[in-house]
C-alpha positions in Angstrom: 205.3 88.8 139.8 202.9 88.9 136.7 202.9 85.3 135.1 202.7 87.0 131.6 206.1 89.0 132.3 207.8 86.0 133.4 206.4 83.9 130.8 208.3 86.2 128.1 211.7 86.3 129.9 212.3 82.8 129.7 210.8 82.9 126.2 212.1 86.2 125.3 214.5 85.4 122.0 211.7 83.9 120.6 209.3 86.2 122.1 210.9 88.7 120.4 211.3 87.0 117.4 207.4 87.3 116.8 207.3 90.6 117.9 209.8 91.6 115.3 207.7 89.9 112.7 204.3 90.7 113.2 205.8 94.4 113.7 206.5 93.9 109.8 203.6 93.0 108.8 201.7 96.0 110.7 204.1 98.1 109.0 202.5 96.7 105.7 198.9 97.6 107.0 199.8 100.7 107.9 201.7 101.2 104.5 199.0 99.9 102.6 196.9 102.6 104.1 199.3 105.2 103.7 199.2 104.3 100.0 195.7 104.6 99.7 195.5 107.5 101.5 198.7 109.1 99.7 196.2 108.0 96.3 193.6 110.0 97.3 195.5 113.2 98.2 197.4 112.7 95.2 194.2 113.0 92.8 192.7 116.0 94.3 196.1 117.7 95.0 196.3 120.6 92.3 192.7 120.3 92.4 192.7 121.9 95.5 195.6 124.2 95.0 194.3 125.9 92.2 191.5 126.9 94.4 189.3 127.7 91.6 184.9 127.8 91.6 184.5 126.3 88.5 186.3 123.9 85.8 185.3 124.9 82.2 185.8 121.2 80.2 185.0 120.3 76.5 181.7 119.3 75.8 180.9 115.9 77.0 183.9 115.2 78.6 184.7 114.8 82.5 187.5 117.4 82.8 191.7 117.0 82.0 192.1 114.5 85.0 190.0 112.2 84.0 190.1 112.2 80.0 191.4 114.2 76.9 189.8 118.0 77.1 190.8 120.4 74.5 189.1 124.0 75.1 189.5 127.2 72.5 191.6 129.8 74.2 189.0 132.6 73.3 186.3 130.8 76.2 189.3 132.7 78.8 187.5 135.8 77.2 184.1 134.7 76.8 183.8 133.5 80.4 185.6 137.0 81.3 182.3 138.7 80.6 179.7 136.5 82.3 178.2 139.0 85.0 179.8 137.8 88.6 183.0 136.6 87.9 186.3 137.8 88.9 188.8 136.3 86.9 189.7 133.3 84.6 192.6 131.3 83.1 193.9 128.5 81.2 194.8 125.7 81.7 196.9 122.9 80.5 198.2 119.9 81.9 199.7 116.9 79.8 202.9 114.3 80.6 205.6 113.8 78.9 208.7 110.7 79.3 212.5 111.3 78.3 216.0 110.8 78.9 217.7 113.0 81.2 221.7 113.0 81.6 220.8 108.9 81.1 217.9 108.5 83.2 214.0 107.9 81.8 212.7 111.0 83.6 208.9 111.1 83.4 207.4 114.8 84.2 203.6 115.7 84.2 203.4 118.9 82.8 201.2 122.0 84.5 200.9 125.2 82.2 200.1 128.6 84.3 198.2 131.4 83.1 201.2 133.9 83.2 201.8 136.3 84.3 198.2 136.5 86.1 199.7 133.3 87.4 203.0 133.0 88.3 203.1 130.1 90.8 202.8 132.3 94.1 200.7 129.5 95.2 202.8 126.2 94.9 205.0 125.3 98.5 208.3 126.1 97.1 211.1 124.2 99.2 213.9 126.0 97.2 214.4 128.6 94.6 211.7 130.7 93.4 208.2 131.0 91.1 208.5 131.6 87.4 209.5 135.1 87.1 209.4 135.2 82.9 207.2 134.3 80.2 209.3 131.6 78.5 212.0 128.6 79.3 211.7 128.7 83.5 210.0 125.8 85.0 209.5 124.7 88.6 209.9 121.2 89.5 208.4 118.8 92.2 211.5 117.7 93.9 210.9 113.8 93.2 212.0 114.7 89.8 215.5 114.7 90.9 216.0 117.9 89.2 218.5 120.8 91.3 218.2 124.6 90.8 219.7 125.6 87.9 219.8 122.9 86.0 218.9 122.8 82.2 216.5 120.0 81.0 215.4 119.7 76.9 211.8 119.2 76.7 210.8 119.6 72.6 213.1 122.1 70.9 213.6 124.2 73.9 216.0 123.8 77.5 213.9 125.2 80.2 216.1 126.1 83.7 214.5 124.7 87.2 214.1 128.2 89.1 212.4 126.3 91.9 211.6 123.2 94.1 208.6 122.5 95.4 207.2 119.3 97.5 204.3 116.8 97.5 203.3 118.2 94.4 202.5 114.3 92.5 199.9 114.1 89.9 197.1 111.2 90.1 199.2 108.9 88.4 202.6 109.3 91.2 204.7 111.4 88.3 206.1 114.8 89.8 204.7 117.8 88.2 206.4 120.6 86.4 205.3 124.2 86.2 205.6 125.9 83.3 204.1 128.8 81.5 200.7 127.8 79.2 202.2 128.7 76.3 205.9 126.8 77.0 203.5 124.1 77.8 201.6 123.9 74.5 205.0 124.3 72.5 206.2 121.0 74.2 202.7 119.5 74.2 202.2 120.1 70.3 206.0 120.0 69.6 207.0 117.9 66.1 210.3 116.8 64.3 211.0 118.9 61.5 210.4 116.4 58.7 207.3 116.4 60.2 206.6 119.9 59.7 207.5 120.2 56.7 205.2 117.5 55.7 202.4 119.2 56.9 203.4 122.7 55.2 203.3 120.4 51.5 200.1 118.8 52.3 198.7 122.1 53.3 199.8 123.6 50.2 198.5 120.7 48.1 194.9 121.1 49.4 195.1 124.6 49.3 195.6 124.5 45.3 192.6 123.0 44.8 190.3 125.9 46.0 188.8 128.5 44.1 190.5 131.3 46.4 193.4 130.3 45.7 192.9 130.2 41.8 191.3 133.6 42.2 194.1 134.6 44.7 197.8 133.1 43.7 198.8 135.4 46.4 197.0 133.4 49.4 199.0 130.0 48.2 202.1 131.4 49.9 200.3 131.4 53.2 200.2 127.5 53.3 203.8 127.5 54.1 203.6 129.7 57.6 204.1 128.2 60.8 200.0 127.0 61.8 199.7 129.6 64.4 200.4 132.5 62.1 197.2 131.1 60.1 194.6 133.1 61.2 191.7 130.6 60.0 193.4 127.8 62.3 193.2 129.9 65.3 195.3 129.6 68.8 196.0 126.2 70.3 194.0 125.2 72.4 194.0 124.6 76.2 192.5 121.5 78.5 189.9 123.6 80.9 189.6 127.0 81.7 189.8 128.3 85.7 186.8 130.7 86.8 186.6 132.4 90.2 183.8 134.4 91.0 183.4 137.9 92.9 182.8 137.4 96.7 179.0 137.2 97.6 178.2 136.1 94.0 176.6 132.7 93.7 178.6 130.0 92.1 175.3 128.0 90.6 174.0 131.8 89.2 177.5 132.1 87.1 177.4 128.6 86.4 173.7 128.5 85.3 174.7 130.9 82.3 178.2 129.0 81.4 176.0 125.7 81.1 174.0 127.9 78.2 177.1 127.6 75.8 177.2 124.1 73.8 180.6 123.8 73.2 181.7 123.4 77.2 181.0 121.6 80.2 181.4 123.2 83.9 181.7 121.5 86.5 182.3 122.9 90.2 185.6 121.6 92.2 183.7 119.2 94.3 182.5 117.7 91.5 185.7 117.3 89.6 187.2 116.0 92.7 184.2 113.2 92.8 185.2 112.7 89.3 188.8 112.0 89.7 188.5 110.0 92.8 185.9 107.7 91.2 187.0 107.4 87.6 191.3 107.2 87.1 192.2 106.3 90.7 188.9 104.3 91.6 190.5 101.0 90.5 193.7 101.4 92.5 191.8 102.8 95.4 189.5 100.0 95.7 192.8 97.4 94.9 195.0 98.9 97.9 191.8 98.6 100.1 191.2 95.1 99.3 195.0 94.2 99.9 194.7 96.4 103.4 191.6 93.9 104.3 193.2 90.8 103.5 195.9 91.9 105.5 194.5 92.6 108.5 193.0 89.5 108.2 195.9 87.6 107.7 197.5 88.9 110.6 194.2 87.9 112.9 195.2 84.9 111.7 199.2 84.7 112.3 198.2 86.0 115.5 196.0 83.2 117.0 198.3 80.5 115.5 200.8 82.3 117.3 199.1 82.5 120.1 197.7 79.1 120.1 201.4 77.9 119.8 202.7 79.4 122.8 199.5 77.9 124.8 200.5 74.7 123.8 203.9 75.0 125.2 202.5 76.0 128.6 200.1 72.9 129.2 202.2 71.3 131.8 202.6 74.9 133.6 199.0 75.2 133.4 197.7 72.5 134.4 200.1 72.8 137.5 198.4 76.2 138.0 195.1 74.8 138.5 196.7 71.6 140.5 197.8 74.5 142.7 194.4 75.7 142.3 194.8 78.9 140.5 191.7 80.5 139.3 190.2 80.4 135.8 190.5 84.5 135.5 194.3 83.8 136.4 194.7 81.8 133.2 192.7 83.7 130.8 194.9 86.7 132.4 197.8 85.4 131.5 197.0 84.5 127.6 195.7 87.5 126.8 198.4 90.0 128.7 200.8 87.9 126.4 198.8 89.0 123.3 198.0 92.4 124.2 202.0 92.4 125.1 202.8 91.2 121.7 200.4 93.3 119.8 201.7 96.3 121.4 205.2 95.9 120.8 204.5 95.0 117.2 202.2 97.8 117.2 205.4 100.2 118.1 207.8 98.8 115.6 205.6 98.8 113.0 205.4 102.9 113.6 209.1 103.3 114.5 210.4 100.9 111.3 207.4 102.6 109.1 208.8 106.1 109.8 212.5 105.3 108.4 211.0 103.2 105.5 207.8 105.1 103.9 209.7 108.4 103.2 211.5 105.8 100.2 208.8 104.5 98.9 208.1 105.5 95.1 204.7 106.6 95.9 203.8 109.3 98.8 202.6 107.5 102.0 200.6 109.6 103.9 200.0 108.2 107.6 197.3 110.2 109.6 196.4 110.2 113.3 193.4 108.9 112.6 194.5 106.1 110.5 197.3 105.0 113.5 193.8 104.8 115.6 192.3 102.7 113.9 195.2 100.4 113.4 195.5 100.9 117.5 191.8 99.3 117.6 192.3 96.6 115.3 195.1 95.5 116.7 193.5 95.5 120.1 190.4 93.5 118.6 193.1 91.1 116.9 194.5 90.5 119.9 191.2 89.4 121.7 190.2 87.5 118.5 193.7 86.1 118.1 193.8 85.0 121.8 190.4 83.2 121.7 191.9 80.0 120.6 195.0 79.5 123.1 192.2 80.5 126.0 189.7 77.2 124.6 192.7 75.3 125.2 193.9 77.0 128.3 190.6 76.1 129.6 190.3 72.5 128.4 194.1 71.4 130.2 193.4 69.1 133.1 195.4 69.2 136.0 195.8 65.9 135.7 198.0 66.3 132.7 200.7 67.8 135.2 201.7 63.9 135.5 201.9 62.9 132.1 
């Protein structure tokens, strides 16, 4: 019978013991690179949804993922007639935090260019896209939100028509779909005392122009709502979408676009690149350090581990070699008990990680590839881990059989 085999049976509550527990803390390596994986997908996520050629910005700035980016609505209709593209729209993104039937509730906002856009794209697990211009919304289901349900964001309720899934933003807060403009009214949304503040100082500036002195008639237009002010314009949006005609070059579009002063463009790629290494780079490069140290520290658990249950079996193996068992015999049986314990650590890490990650407040993605390469460092943890019981496997004397 295999001398490893036997070796767990008559250790095997303890055996199992430290199988259990450094099946835990695998489940944390894997976790932690679920997390950073989950980060990743996170960032580029409606990146890669909207599926558009190029990201009109403000000038100077690095796009709404990564900084404030406020755009005129008019560049939808300026970029509209640039020779090569298809079509164009805005878009505005922003979060908002409040208190839903007595629970903080914290919603990143998505505006859609309706009704050229009206969410055909997003994975809808329930319900349906936004099928009017104003007060429908669709929700990522880690909201908590059901179909149906009515939730106050600024002056207006907006009904969830829909429930969709894995769409997080970069920072792990579900997103909501609304229309651009029900977006900008909660985005720019103020009390009324505040409004009416505005209106006042408005009209106290505006007495002082020669217009108005010329004009009496004009000083009543101080008191209209901002967006009925035609010198103030539309509000504006945080980038403007561009898709070009098939067969058209994207740089050729882009070349003229990078002629107007006022914006930036930047291709998909390179707003991914952006994202990925400016607002998530720190927490990427944090959940990679705390994967290291972990697979380190389990090396480490495992050849103390290891090195523990040698030391228990120096009288049996020195008997061994009194009986004249071979070196390869010895070495055999230390590292078929690692390999043993990695494995079934290696399996309940998987089987306990598959109950527990789906909880967890961020998305955990675990990938085939990532399972093996934990499958290989395990393996090289367990020959590592092992090195020290065999030096002391190696160094019993058969002579020590008396003692």
């Amino acid at each position: 019978m295999n001398l490893a085999i036997r070796d767990v049976r008559h250790n095997l509550g303890r055996f199992a013991l430290t199988a259990v527990g450094l099946g835990l803390l695998l489940m944390i390596v894997m976790g932690m690179g679920g997390i950073y994986k989950g980060i990743e997908e996170d960032a580029i996520l409606l990146i890669d949804e909207l599926d558009s050629d190029l990201w009109i910005v403000q000038s100077e700035t690095r796009g709404p993922f990564a900084e404030l980016s406020r755009l005129p609505s008019s560049v939808e209709d300026r970029a509209l007639t640039v020779p090569g593209v298809s079509d164009a729209r805005r878009f505005v993104t922003h979060t908002v935090q409040r208190v839903h039937q007595g629970r903080p509730i914290r919603i990143s906002i998505v505006g859609l260019s309706w009704p050229e856009d009206r969410g055909e794209w997003l994975p809808i697990l329930s319900g349906r896209t936004i099928g009017q211009g104003h007060f429908e919304m669709v929700a990522d289901r880690t909201l908590g939100l059901a179909i149906g349900e009515m939730v106050q964001l600024g002056k207006d309720s907006y009904r969830v028509v829909g429930i969709t899934q894995n769409m997080i933003s970069s920072g792990g807060d579900g997103l909501a779909f609304l229309t651009v403009s029900d977006a900008l009214a909660v985005q720019f949304d103020s009390v009324g005392e505040a409004t009416r503040l505005e209106r006042a100082a408005r009209r106290g500036r505006a007495e002082h122009t020669d217009i108005v002195q010329s004009q009496p008639g004009m000083l009543e237009r101080a008191d209209l709502p901002a967006k009925l002010i035609p010198a103030l314009g539309s509000p504006t949006v945080s980038a403007i979408l561009v898709n070009v005609k098939p067969g058209v070059d994207v740089e050729s579009v882009r070349s003229v676009m990078d002629g107007w002063a006022d914006v930036t463009v930047y291709s998909a790629e390179e707003q991914r690149q952006l994202l990925l290494q400016g607002p998530v780079d720190r927490a990427r490069r944090q959940i990679g350090l705390f994967r290291v140290l972990l697979v380190a520290i389990s090396a480490i658990i495992m050849s103390l581990i290891l090195y523990t249950m040698t030391l228990d079996k120096v009288h049996d193996i020195a008997l061994l070699k009194l009986m004249g068992a071979k070196d390869r015999v010895i070495i055999g049986l230390v590292l078929q008990e690692a390999f043993l314990l990695g494995g079934i650590a290696y399996v309940i890490a998987y089987m306990i990680g598959g109950q527990l990650f789906p909880f967890f407040p961020r998305r955990v993605i675990v990938t085939t590839e990532m399972m093996i390469w934990l499958a290989f460092a395990v393996a090289v943890i367990c020959v590592v881990g092992s090195s020290l019981g065999i030096r002391k496997a190696m160094g019993v004397s058969p002579n020590e059989v008396l003692s």
